[in-house]
N, C-alpha and C positions, 0 to 999 in steps of 0.2 A: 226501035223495031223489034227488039228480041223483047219487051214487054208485051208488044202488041201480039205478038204469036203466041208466047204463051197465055194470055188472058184468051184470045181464040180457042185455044186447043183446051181452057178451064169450059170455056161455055159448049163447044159441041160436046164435052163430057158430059154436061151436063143433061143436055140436049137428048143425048143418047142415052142416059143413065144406066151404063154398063158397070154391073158385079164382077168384079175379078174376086170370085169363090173358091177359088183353090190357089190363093198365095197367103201363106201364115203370117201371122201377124207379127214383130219383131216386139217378145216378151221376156223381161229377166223378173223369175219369185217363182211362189208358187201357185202355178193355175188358179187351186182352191182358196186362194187367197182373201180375207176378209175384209181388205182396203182393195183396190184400184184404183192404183193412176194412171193415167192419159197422158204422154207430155208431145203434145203437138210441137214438132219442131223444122227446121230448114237448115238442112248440112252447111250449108255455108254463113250459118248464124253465127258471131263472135260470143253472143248471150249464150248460145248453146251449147257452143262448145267450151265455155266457162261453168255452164251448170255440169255438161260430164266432167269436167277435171274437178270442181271445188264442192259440188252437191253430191252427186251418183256413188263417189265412194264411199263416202257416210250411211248416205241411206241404204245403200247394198248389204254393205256392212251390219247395221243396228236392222233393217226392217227386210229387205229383199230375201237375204241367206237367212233371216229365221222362219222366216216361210210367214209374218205378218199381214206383209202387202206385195204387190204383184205391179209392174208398171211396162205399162203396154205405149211403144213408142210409133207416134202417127206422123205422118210426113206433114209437114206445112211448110214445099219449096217457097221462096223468093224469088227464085231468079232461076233461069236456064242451065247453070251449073248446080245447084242445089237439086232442082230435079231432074237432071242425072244422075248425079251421087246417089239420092232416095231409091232409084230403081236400082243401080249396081248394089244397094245397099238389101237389095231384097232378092235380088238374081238364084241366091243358093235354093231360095224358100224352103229353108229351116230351120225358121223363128231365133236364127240366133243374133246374138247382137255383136259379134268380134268386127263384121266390117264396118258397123255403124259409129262403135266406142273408137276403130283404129282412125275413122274418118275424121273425126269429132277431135280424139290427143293431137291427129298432128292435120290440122287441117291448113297451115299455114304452107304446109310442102306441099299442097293441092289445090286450092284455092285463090291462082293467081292467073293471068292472062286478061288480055283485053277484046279476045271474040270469043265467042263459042267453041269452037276450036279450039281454039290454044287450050281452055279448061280442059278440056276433055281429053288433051294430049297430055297435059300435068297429071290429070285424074289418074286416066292408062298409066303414067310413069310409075305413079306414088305406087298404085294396088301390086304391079309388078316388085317391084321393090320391095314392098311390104310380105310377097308372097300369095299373094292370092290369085289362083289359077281361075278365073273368069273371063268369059267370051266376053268383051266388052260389048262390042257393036251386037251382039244378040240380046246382053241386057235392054243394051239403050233404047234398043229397037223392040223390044217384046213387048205388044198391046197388053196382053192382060196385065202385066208388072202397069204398065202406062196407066189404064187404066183403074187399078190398086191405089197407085199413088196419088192421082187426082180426085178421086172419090175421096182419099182420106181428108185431102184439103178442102172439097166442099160439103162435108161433112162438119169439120169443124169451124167452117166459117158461119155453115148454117145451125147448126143443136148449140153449137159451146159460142159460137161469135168472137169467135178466134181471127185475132188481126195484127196480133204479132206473135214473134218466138222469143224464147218458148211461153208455151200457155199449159200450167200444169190445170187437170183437171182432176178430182178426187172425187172416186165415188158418185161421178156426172154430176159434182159442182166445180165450177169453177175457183181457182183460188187467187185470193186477190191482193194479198199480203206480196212484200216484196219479196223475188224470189231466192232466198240463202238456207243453210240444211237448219240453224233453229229456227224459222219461221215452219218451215215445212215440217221437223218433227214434232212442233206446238201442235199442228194441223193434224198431225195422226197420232198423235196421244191423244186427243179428245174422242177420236173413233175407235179406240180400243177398249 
């Protein structure tokens, strides 16, 4: 059932093709960056939240803080807890990525229950705990965030053919190598 509503709520987005134009986009580098990546993902990915603990510090580290490349994180939920998380993870809309990486370290203390519900009472638990002063039910509830984040998933479902997480994209190619930090810094040494 909770697939069936969300795959509805994908297609009259689609249906409708609403721009949410004024929610920034969630970026760590530097803007003028001479690489760009894309890493379509879904908060409640294990993939995902193993690329932020085992890849993102590397690359931060070597390519992001030296201002090289710039990586621009796009929502691609799974499931009805994931696309919650995507939009509380954009609520501040000030491109910054501290709720997205605090989601991602400990997703294991948020990421449990067996309806909708419960997720979203874990969710509430963890963001409080963690500190972050956010209206929940005004995030989860705010169209244009809503609409933000399912645009970014058919976005990438349709240009990049994005069909699981994460799906890093570089420079609007796709990368196809398995995804660990020296496959990925082979891939941006060659574009420097």
């Amino acid at each position: 059932m909770k697939k069936i509503i969300f795959l509805l709520v994908i297609f009259l987005t689609t249906i409708s093709n609403l721009q949410a134009e004024n929610i920034k986009r969630i970026t760590v580098g530097n803007e003028n960056a001479q690489i760009t990546i894309i890493a379509f993902e879904s908060l409640t990915c294990s993939h995902c939240a193993n690329f932020h603990k085992n890849v993102f510090p590397e690359l931060k580290k070597e390519f992001l803080d030296t201002g090289i490349v710039k990586i621009e994180f796009r929502h691609f939920p799974l499931d009805i807890a994931a696309f919650n998380a995507s939009k509380i993870s954009q609520c501040r809309n000030d491109g910054n990525s501290d709720i997205l990486e605090s989601l991602y370290a400990n997703q294991q203390k948020w990421v449990k229950g067996s309806t909708v519900e419960e997720a979203n009472k874990n969710l509430q638990i963890f963001l409080k705990n963690e500190g972050f002063a956010i209206d929940f039910d005004a995030c989860v509830n705010n169209k244009e965030i809503e609409d933000f984040v399912l645009n970014d998933r058919i976005d990438g479902a349709k240009n990049f053919k994005v069909n699981a997480t994460p799906t890093i994209i570089i420079n609007d190619k796709k990368f196809e190598k398995t995804l660990n930090y020296k496959n990925l810094k082979k891939a941006l040494e060659k574009l420097i």
